[in-house]
N, C-alpha and C positions, 0 to 999 in steps of 0.2 A: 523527369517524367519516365525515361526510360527504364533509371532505378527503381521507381515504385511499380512498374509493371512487371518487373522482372522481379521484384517479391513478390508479387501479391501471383505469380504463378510457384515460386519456389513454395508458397504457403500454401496454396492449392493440392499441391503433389503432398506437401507435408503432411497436410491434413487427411486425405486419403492413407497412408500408413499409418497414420500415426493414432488415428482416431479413436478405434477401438481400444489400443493398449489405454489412452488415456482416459477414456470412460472408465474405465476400473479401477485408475488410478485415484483418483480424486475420491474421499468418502463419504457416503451420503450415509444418513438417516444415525448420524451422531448424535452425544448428549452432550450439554452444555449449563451447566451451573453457575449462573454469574457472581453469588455469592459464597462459591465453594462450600456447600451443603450435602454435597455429595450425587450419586446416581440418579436414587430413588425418586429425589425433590427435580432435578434436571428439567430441560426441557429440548427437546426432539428437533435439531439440527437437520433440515433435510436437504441443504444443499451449501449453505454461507453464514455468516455472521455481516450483517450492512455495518459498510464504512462511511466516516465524513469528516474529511478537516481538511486543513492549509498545510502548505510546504511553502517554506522559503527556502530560493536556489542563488545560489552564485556560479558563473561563466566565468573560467579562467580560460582565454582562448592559448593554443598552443603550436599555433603555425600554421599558415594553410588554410586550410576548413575547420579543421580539429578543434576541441576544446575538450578542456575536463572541468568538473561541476561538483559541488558540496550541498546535499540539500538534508534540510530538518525540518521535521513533519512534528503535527498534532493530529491524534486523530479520536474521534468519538464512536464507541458503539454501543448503539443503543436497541438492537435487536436485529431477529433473524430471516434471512429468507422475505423481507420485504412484508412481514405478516402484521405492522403497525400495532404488534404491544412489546409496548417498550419495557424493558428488564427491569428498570429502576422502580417501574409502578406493580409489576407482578413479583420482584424477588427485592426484600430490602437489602439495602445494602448491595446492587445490583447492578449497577452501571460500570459502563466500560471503559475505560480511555485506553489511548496508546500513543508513545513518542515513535518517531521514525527517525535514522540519521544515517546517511547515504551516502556514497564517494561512486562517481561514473567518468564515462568519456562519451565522447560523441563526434557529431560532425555536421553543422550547420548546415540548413537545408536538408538534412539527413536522416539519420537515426541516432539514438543516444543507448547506451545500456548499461549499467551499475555494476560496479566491479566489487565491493562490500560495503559491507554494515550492518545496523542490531536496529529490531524493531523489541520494544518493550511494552508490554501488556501490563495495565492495572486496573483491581477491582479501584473506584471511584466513589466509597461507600458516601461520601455526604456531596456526592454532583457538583462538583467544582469548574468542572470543566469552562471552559472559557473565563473565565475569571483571571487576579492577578498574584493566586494564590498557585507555588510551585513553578512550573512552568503552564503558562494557562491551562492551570488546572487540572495537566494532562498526568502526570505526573504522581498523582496521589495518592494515598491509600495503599491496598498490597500489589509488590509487584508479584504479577500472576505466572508470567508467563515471559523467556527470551526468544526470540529468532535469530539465527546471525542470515544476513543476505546473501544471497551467494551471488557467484559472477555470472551473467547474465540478463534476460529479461530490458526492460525499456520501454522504450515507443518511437515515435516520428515527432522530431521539430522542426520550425522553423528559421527563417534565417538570422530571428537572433538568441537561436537556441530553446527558445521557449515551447513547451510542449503542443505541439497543433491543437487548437480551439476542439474541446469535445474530442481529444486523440485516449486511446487507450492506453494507458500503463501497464505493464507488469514487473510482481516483483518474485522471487521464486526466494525462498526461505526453509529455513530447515533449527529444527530444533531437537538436541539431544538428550536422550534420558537424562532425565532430572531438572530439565530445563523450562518443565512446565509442573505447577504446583498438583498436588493431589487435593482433588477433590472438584474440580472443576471442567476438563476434558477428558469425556468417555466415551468407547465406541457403544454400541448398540445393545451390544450382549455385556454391559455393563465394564468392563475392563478399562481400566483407569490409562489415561494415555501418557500419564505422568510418565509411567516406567518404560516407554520405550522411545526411538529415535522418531519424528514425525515430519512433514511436508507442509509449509503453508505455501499456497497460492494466493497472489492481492491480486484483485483487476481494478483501476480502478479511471476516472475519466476524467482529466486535467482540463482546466479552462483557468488564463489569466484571471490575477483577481485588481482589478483597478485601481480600489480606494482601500485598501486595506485598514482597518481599524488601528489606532495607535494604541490599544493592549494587544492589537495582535502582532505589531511593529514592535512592540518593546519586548514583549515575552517570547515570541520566537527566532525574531531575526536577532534583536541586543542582547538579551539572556541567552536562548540558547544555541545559536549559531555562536554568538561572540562577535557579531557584526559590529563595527567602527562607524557607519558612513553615513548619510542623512536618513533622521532619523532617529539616532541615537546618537547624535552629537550636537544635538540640538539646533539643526536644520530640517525643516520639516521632509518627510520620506515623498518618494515617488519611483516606480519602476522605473527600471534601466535595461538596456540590452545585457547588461554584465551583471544585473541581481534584480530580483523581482519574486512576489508569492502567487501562488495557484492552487486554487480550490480543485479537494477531487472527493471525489465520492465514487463508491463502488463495492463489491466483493471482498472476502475472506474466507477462503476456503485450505481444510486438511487435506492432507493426501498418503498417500502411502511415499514410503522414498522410494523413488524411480530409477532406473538402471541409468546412466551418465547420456548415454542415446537418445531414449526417449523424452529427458527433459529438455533436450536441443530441439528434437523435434514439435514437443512441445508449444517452445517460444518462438517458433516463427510461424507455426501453423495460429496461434494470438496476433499475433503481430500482421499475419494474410487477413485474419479474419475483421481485424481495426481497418484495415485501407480498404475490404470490402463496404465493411459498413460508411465511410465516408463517403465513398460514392454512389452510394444510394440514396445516402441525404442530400447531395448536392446535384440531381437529378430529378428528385422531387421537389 
């Protein structure tokens, strides 16, 4: 308890400095082509692209409290800003997926944070997504777009590492000229973001997943983690403290790259602002 009061003031302070440079940080009022069509056809990004899918994590604990963790994501987008028209039915050829694959440490009862890895973007042109096609489905089509993850970002888990019920995530990423397709990411005044270096920001909001589907057992934990152990050995799966899947959904946002300071300040002024919100929910 003491630990999380004494974040949730270090984030307080944080967010105070930090505030302002990060509102200018982040980019609003981008374009975004889901079927790489270019500018013109675009459509007007005014704050994120909405995320949703599964991670499957593995616990390797490492002494003490400590652990380091392996997690692979699917993820679906299927439009922006929460404005319920989905890409797929406005631009053909239009839908979004994305793989996630992660390497962290942490510390039970604690905090956890990600020390790398590559999120991959693709257009989805015939919507495959959850399917048992590629890796469900996520996988399809053209790759659009890399991230590599940088060290940092996280959230708060529990004592058997699992990310707190409704905890917020972050993942801070970055991607270098050329490393996003032409035609598809453009800022305002049209200029293609292909060509230069860019900032993604994830936020997104983890909760255990209980019953996990056995396509979603066999295509993300046995295909693409590489997972061995019930479930893909023909014992049927069930969570464990030492591997388990969790649904998130949430945010995708670009950003400017940030000075090394500020994106510290950044992740813990996130990270204040998740333990505030928890406690509000569990006061009402």
């Amino acid at each position: 308890m003491k630990f999380v009061k004494k974040l949730a003031c270090a984030a307080a302070v944080a967010m105070t400095f930090a505030g302002s440079a990060n509102a200018a940080t982040v980019i609003n009022d981008w374009v975004f082509n889901p079927n790489g069509g270019g500018f013109a056809a675009g459509q007007t990004v005014n704050e994120y692209l909405d995320v949703n899918g599964n991670a499957f994590i593995q616990i390797n604990p490492t002494g003490g409290s400590s652990f380091s963790f392996t997690e692979h994501a699917v993820f679906n987008i299927k439009q922006a800003d929460s404005n319920g028209q989905d890409f797929d039915d406005n631009f053909a050829g239009g839908n979004i997926s994305a793989t996630f694959q992660a390497t962290g440490t942490g510390n039970f009862s604690g905090a956890f944070t990600f020390t790398g890895g590559t999120i991959k973007m693709y257009q989805n042109e015939t919507n495959q997504y959850s399917t048992t096609n590629g890796i469900y489905g996520a996988n399809l089509g053209n790759e659009i777009a890399v991230f590599t993850v940088m060290a940092g970002g996280g959230g708060l888990v529990d004592a058997s590492g699992s990310p707190t019920n409704n905890g917020q995530v972050t993942v801070y990423a970055r991607a270098e000229k050329g490393a996003l397709d032409a035609g598809y990411f453009f800022r305002e005044n049209g200029d293609d973001l292909s060509m230069e270096s860019i900032m993604a920001f994830a936020f997104t909001n983890a909760n255990t997943v209980g019953k996990p589907t056995d396509t979603l057992v066999s295509e993300v934990a046995c295909e693409y983690a590489g997972f061995t152990g019930n479930g893909c050995n023909g014992q049927a799966y069930a969570n464990t403290p030492g591997y388990f899947f969790v649904s998130n959904n949430g945010q995708f946002k670009l950003a400017e790259v940030p000075e090394p300071g500020s994106l510290a300040l950044f992740g813990i002024a996130m990270l204040g602002a998740g333990v505030v919100s928890r406690k509000r929910a569990k006061k009402a």
